[in-house]
C-alpha beads as a LAMMPS data file, in Angstrom:
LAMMPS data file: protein, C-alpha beads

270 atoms
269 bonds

1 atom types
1 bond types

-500.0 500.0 xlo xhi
-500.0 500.0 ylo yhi
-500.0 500.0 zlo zhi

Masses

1 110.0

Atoms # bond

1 1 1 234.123 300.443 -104.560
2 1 1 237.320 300.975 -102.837
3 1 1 239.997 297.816 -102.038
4 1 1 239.830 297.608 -98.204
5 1 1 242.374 298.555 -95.794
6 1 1 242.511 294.486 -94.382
7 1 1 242.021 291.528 -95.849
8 1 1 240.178 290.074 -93.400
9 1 1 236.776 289.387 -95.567
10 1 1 238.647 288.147 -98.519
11 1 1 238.123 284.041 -99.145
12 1 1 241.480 282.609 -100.926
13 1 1 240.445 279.740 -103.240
14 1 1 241.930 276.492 -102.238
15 1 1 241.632 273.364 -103.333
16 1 1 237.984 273.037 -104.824
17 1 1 236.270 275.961 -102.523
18 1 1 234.380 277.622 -104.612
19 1 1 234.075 274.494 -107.112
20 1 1 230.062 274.325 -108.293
21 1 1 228.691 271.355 -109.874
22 1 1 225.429 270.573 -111.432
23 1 1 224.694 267.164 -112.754
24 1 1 221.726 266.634 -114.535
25 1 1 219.637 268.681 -112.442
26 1 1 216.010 269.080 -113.035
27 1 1 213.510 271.174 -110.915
28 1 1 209.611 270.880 -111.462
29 1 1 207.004 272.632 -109.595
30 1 1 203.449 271.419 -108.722
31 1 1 201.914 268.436 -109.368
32 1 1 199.347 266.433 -111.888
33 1 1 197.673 268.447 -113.912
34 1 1 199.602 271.336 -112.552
35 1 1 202.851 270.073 -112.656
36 1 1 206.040 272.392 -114.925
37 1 1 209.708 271.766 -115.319
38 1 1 211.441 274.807 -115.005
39 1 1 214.611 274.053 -115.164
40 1 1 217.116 271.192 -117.025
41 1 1 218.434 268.699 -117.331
42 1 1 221.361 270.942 -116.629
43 1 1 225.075 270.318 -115.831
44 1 1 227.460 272.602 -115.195
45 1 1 231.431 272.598 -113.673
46 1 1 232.086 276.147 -112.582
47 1 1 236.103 276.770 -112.105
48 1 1 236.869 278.243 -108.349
49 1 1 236.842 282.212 -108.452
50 1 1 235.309 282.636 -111.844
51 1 1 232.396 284.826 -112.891
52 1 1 229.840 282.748 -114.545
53 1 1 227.131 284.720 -115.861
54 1 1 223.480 282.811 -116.245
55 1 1 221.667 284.768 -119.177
56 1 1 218.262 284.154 -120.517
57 1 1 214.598 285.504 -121.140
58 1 1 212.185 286.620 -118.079
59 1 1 211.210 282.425 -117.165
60 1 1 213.543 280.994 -118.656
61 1 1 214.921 278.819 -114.591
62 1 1 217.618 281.300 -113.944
63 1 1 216.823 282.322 -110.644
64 1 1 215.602 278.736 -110.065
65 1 1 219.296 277.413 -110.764
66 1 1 220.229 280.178 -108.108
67 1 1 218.054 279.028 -105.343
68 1 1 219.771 275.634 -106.130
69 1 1 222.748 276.597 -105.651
70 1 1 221.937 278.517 -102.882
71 1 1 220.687 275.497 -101.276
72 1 1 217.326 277.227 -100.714
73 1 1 215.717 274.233 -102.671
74 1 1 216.374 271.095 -103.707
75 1 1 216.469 269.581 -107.226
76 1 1 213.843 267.535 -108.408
77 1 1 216.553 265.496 -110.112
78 1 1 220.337 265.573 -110.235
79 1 1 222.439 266.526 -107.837
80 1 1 224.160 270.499 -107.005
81 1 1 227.573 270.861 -104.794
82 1 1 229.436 273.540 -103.864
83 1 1 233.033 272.930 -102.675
84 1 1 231.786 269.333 -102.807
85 1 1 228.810 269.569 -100.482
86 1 1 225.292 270.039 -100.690
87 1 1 224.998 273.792 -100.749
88 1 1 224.027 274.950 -97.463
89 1 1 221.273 278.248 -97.087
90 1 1 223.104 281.157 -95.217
91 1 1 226.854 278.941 -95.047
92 1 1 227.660 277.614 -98.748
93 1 1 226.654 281.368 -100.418
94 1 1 226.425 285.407 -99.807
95 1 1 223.055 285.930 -101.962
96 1 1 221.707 289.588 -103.483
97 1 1 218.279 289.387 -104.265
98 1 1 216.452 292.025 -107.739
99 1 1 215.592 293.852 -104.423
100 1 1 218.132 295.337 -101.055
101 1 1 215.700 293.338 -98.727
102 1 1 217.384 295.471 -95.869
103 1 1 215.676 295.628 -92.482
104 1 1 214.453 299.498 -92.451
105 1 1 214.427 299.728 -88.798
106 1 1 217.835 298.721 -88.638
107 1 1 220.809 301.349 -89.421
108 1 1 223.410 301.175 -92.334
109 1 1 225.928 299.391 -89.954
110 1 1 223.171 297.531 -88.541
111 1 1 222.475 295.519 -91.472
112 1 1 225.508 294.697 -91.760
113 1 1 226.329 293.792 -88.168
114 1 1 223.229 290.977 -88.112
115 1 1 224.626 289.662 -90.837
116 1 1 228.148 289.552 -88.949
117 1 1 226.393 288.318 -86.368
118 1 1 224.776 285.259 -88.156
119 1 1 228.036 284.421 -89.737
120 1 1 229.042 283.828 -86.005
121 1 1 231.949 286.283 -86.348
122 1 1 232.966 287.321 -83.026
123 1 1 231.240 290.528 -81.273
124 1 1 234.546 292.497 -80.894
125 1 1 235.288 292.333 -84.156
126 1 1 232.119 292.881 -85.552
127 1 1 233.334 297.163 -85.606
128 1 1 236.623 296.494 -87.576
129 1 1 234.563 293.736 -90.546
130 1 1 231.816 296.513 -90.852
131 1 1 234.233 299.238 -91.519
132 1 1 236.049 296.480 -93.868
133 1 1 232.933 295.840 -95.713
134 1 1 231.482 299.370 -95.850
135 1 1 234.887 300.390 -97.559
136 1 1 234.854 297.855 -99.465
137 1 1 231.556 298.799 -101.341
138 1 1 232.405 302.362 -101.290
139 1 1 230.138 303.294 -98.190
140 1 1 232.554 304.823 -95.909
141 1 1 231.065 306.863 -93.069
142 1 1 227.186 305.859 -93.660
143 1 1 226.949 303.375 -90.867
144 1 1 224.754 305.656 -88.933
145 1 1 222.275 306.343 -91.609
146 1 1 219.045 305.142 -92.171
147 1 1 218.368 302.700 -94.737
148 1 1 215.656 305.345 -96.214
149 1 1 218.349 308.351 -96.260
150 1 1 220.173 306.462 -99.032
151 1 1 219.343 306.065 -102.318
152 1 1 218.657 302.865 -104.343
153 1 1 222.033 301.960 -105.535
154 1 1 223.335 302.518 -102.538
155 1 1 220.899 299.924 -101.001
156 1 1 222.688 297.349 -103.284
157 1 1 225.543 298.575 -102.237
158 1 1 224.510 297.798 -98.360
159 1 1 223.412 294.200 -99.568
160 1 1 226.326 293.341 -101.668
161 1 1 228.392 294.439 -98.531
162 1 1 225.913 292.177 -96.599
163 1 1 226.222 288.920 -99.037
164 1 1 230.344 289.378 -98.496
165 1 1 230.218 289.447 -94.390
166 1 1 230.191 285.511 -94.342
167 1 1 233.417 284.016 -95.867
168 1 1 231.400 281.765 -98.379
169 1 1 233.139 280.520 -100.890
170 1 1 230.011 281.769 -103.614
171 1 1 228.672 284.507 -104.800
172 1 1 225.253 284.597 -106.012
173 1 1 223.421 287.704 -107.500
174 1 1 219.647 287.532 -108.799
175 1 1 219.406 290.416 -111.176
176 1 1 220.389 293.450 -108.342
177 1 1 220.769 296.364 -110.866
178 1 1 217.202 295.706 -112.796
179 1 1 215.192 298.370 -111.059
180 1 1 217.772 300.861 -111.236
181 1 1 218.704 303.448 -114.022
182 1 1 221.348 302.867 -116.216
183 1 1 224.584 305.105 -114.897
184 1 1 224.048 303.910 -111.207
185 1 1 223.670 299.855 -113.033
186 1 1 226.578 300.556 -114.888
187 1 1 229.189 301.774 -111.949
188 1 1 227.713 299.115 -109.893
189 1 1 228.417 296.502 -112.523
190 1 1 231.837 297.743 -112.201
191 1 1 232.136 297.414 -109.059
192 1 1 230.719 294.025 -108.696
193 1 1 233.442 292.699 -111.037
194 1 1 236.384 294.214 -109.132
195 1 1 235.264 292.883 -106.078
196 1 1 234.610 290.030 -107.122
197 1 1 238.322 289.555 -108.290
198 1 1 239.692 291.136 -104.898
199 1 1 237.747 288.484 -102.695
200 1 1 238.711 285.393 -104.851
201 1 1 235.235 284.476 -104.653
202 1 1 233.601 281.952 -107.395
203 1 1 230.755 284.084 -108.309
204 1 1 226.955 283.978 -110.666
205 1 1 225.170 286.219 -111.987
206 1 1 221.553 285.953 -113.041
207 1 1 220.830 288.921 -115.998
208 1 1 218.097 288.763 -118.679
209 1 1 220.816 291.586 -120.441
210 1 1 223.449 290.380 -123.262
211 1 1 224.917 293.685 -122.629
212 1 1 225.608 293.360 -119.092
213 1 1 226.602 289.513 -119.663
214 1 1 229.567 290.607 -121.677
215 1 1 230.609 293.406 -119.371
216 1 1 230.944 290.865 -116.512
217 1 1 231.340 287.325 -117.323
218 1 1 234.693 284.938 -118.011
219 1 1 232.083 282.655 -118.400
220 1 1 228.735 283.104 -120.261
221 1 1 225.394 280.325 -119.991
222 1 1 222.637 281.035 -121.953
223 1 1 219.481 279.044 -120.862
224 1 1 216.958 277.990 -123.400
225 1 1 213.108 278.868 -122.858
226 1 1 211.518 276.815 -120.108
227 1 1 212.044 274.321 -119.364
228 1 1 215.494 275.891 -119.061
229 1 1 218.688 274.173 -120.310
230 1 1 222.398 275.380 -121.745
231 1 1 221.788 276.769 -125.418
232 1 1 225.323 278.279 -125.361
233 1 1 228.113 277.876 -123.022
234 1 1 231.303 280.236 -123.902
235 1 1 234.438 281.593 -122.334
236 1 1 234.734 285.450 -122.598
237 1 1 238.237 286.025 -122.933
238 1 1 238.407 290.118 -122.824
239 1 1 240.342 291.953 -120.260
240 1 1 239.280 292.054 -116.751
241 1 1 242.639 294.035 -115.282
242 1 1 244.361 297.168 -117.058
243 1 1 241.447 298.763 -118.895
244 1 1 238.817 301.447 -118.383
245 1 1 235.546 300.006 -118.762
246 1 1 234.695 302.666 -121.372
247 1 1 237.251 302.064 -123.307
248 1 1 236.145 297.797 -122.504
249 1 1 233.040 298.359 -123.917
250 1 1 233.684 300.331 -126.905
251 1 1 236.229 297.657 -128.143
252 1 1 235.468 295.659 -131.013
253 1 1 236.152 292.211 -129.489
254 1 1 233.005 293.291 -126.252
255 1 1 231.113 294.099 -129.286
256 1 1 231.373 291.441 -130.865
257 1 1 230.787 289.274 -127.650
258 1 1 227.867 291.439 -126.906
259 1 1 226.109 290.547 -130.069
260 1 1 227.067 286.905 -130.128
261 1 1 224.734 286.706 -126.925
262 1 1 222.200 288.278 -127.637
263 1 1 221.747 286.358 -131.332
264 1 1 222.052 283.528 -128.969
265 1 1 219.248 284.814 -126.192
266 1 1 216.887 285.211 -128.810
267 1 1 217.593 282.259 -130.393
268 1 1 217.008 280.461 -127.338
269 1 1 213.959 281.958 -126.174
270 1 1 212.380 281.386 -129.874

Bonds

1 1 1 2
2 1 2 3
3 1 3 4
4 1 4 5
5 1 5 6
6 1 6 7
7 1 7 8
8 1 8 9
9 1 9 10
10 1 10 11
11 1 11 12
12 1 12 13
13 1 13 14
14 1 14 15
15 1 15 16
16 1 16 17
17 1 17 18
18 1 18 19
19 1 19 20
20 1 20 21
21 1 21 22
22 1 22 23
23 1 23 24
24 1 24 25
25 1 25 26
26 1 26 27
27 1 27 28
28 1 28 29
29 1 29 30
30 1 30 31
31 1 31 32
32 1 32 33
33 1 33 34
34 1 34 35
35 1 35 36
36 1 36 37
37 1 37 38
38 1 38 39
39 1 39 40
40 1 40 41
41 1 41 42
42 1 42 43
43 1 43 44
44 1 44 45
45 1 45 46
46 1 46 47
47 1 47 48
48 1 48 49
49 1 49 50
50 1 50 51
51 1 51 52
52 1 52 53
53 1 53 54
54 1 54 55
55 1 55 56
56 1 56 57
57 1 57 58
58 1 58 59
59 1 59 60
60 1 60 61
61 1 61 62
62 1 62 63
63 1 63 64
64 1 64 65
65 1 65 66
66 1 66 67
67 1 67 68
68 1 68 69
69 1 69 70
70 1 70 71
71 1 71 72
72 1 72 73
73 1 73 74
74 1 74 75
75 1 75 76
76 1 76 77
77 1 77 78
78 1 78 79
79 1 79 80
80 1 80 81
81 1 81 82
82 1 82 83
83 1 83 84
84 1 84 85
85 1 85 86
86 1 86 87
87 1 87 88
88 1 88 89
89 1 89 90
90 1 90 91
91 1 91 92
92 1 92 93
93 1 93 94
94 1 94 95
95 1 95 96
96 1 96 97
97 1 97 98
98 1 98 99
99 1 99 100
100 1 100 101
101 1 101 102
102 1 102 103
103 1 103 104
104 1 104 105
105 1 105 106
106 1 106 107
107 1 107 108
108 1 108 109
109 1 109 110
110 1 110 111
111 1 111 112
112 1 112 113
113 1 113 114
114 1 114 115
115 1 115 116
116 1 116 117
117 1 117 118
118 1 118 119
119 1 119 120
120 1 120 121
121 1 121 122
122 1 122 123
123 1 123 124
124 1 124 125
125 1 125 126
126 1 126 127
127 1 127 128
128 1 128 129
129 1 129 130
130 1 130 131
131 1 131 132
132 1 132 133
133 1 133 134
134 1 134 135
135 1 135 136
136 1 136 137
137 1 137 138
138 1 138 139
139 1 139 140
140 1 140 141
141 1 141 142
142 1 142 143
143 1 143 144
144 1 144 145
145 1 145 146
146 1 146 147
147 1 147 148
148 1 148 149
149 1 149 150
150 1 150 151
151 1 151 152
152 1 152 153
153 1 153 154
154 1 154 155
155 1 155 156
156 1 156 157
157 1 157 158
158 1 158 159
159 1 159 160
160 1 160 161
161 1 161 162
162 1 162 163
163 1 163 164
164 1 164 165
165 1 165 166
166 1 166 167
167 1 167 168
168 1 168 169
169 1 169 170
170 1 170 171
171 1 171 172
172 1 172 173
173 1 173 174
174 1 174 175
175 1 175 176
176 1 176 177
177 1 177 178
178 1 178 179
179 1 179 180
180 1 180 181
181 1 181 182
182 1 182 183
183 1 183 184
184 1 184 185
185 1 185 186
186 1 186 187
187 1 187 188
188 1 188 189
189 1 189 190
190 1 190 191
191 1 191 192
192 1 192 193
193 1 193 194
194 1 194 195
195 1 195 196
196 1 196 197
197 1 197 198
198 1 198 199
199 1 199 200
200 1 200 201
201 1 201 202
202 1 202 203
203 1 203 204
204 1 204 205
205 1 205 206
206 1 206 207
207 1 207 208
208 1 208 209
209 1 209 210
210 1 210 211
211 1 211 212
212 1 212 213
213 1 213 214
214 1 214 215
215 1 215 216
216 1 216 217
217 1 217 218
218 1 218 219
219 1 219 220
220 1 220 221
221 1 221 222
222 1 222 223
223 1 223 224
224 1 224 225
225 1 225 226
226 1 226 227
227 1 227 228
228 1 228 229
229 1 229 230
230 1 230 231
231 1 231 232
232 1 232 233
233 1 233 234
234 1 234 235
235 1 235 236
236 1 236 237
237 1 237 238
238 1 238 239
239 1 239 240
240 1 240 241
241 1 241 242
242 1 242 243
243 1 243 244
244 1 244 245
245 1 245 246
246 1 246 247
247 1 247 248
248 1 248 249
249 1 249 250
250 1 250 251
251 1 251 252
252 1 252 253
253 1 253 254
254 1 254 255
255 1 255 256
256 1 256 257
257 1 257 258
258 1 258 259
259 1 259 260
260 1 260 261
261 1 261 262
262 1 262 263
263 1 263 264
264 1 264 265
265 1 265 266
266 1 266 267
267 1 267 268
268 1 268 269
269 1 269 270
């Protein structure tokens, strides 16, 4: 992905925009009989603009904690915020789903421009944010195609650009790069990190990999077995500016990072 020729989709942080909170949030599904917890107690304080990578075994209530956040459900206990509100579906976050969910009918640019359109962002500039956004991801010149004339990662591609057409504050990814192979998940892990850095955005990450948990995060949460709740909460400390990413992950110190989270992954899902 390419920076963009305008700054017109980036989000500054200010103030606590971008700020997440959990406190002791709980989320249980059913009822008598019937009834799981799937998540928590859980708190969390997520620093605006960081990368906070949620890391666990398949069932573990990471996707739950990112439908919380997303404000697409409601705790059973505790309470979620984002920038100090009650996260809002569609206002509070830019969400990628495991899957593109694109509308196939609908062109390249047409994707985006619905989403433009929901985000309420005038008509005749609707043109100039697509071409933004499209550059932004590294999709220059596909707004005409169809979304079946593309390939897979360039589907995620489409709905990361999507997610970022709304100047949310958060960033929320549900494991995007799981059904594709392992050069395309690598650039696009790349790519994720640098923009998240260029939009300022506070941004999670939902991965089942310790591998790709290291290569992303500042800020690493791995989640117990279910019911989920923090078994390790760490600060990665490598370089996110000024190296090649080959040369990032063949350094001791990601190594050693890499390994610390996955000891703790298994430990937690023992």
């Amino acid at each position: 992905m390419s920076s963009p020729s305008s700054d017109s989709d980036a989000v500054g942080v200010v103030g606590d925009a971008g700020r997440v909170t959990v406190e002791g949030v709980s989320q249980r599904y059913g009822s008598g009989k019937d009834r799981v917890t799937a998540l928590g107690p859980v708190d969390l304080d997520v620093e605006p603009g960081s990368f906070l990578v949620l890391v666990g075994a398949s069932g573990c209530g990471k996707s739950t904690l990112l439908r919380l956040l997303a404000g697409f459900e409601q705790p059973a206990e505790g309470r979620v915020t984002v920038s100090g509100e009650a996260p809002v579906p569609g206002v509070s976050a830019g969400v990628v789903f495991q899957q593109p969910r694109l509308f196939p009918w609908r062109t390249v640019g047409g994707n985006i421009d619905l989403a433009l359109k929901y985000a309420k962002v005038p008509k005749a500039e609707r043109a100039e944010r697509r071409e933004g956004l499209l550059h932004r991801v590294g999709l220059e010149g596909t707004a005409d195609r169809r979304i079946w004339e593309i390939s897979g990662g360039q589907q995620q591609r489409v709905a990361i650009a999507r997610a970022l057409a709304a100047d949310t504050p958060l960033f929320l990814l549900d494991e995007p790069f799981a059904a594709l192979d392992a050069l395309t998940r690598e650039r696009l892990q790349e790519d994720v990190r640098r923009v998240s850095a260029e939009t300022g955005r506070t941004t999670v990450f939902v991965t089942h990999s310790a591998d790709e948990a290291a290569f992303l995060g500042s800020r690493i949460v791995v989640l117990t077995r279910r019911p989920g709740r923090v078994a390790l909460d760490l600060s990665a400390d490598l370089p996110r500016s000024g190296i090649d990413s080959e040369e990032l992950r063949r350094s001791g110190e990601y190594n050693r990072l890499r390994a610390e989270v996955g000891r703790a992954v298994k430990a937690a899902a023992a």
